[in-house]
C-alpha positions in Angstrom: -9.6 -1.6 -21.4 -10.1 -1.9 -17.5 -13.7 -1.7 -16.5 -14.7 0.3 -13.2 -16.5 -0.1 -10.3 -18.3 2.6 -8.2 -17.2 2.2 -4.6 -16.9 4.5 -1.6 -13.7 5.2 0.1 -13.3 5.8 3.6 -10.5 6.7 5.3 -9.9 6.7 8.8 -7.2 9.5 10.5 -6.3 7.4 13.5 -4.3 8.7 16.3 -1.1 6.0 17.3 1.4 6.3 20.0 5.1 7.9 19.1 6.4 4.7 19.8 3.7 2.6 17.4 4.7 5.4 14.7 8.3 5.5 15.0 8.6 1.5 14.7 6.5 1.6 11.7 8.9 4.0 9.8 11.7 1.8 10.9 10.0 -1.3 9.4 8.6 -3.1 12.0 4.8 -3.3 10.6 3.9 -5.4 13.5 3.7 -2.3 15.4 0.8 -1.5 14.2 -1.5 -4.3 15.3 -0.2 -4.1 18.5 -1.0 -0.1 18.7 -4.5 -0.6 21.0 -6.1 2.3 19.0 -5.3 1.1 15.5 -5.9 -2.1 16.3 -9.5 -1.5 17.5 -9.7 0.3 14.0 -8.3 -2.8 12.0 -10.3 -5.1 13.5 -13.7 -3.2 12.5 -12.0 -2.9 8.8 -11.5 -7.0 9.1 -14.9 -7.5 10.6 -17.5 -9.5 8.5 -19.1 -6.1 6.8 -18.6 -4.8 3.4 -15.4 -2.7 4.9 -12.3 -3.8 2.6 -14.5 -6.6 0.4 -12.6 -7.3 -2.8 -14.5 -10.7 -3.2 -11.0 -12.6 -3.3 -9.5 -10.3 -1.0 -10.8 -9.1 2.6 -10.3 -6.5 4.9 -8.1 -4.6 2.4 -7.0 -1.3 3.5 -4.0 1.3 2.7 -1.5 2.5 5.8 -0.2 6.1 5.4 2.3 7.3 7.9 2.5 11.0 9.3 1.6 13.5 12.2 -1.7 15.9 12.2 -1.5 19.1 13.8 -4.8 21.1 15.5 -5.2 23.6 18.3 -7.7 22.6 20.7 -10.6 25.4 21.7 -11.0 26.2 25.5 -14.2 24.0 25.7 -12.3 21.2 24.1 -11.5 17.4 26.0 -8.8 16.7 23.4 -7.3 12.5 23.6 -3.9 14.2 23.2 -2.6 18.1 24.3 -4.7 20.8 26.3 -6.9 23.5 25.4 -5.6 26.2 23.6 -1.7 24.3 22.8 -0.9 23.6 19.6 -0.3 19.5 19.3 1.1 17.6 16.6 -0.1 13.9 17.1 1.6 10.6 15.2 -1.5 9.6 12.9 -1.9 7.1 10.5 -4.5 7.1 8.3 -6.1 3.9 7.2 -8.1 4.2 4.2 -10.9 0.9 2.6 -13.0 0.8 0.4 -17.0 -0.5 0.1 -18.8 -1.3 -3.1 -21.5 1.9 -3.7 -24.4 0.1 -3.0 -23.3 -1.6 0.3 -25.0 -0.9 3.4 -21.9 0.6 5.8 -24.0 2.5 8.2 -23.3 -0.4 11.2 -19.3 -0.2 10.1 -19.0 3.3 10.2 -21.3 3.3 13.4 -18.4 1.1 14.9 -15.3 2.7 13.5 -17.0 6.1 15.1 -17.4 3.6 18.3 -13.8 2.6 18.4 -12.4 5.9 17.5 -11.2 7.9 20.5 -10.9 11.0 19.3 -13.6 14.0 20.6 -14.5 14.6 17.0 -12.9 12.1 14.8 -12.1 12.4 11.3 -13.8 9.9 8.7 -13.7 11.0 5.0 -16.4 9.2 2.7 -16.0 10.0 -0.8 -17.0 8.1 -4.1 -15.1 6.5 -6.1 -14.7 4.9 -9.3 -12.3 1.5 -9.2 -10.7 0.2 -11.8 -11.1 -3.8 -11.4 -10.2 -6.4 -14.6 
């Protein structure tokens, strides 16, 4: 039977250009270390924190393609649309993983940094990992 790990997932909605997104779904994965937003986001996830550790394996994180919608308020700076407009913006949401009892405050502090959204989305949930 697989033993498990507590850990703590955070994943990352990170806004990408159309053209970053629409080369992705065609295949071209490259697009997205050349994408200047995700790639400020990768390269906190590859830094040397606790972001993506799997003791053999570093900087491991999971790419999911798609769009996120929102409305910006009247008092809002949005990155992408104008107040009060609906906007659908290409996303891609980047999720890694941290053992439980790692200290991530200076990763998160940094992916918060790098992240260019007014209020940026960064789930952190706990997790149990199943590891051999």
């Amino acid at each position: 039977m697989a033993r498990r790990r507590r850990a703590v997932a955070v994943k990352i909605h990170c806004p990408v250009t159309a053209e970053t997104l629409a080369a992705m779904i065609a295949g071209d994965s490259g697009a997205l270390e050349r994408d200047i937003t995700a790639a400020a986001i990768l390269a906190v996830i590859r830094a040397d924190n606790p972001l993506g550790d799997f003791s053999l394996y570093k900087g491991v994180c999971e790419v999911a393609l798609g769009w996120e919608s929102f409305q910006p308020g009247a008092e809002a700076r949005p990155t992408l649309g104008s107040a009060d407009m609906r906007t659908l913006s290409p996303t891609i949401i980047l999720t890694t993983y941290a053992q439980a009892d790692a200290e991530i405050e200076p990763a998160l502090a940094a992916l918060m940094a790098a992240h260019p959204w007014e209020v940026p989305v960064i789930e952190i949930t706990e997790v149990d990992l199943l590891i051999r």
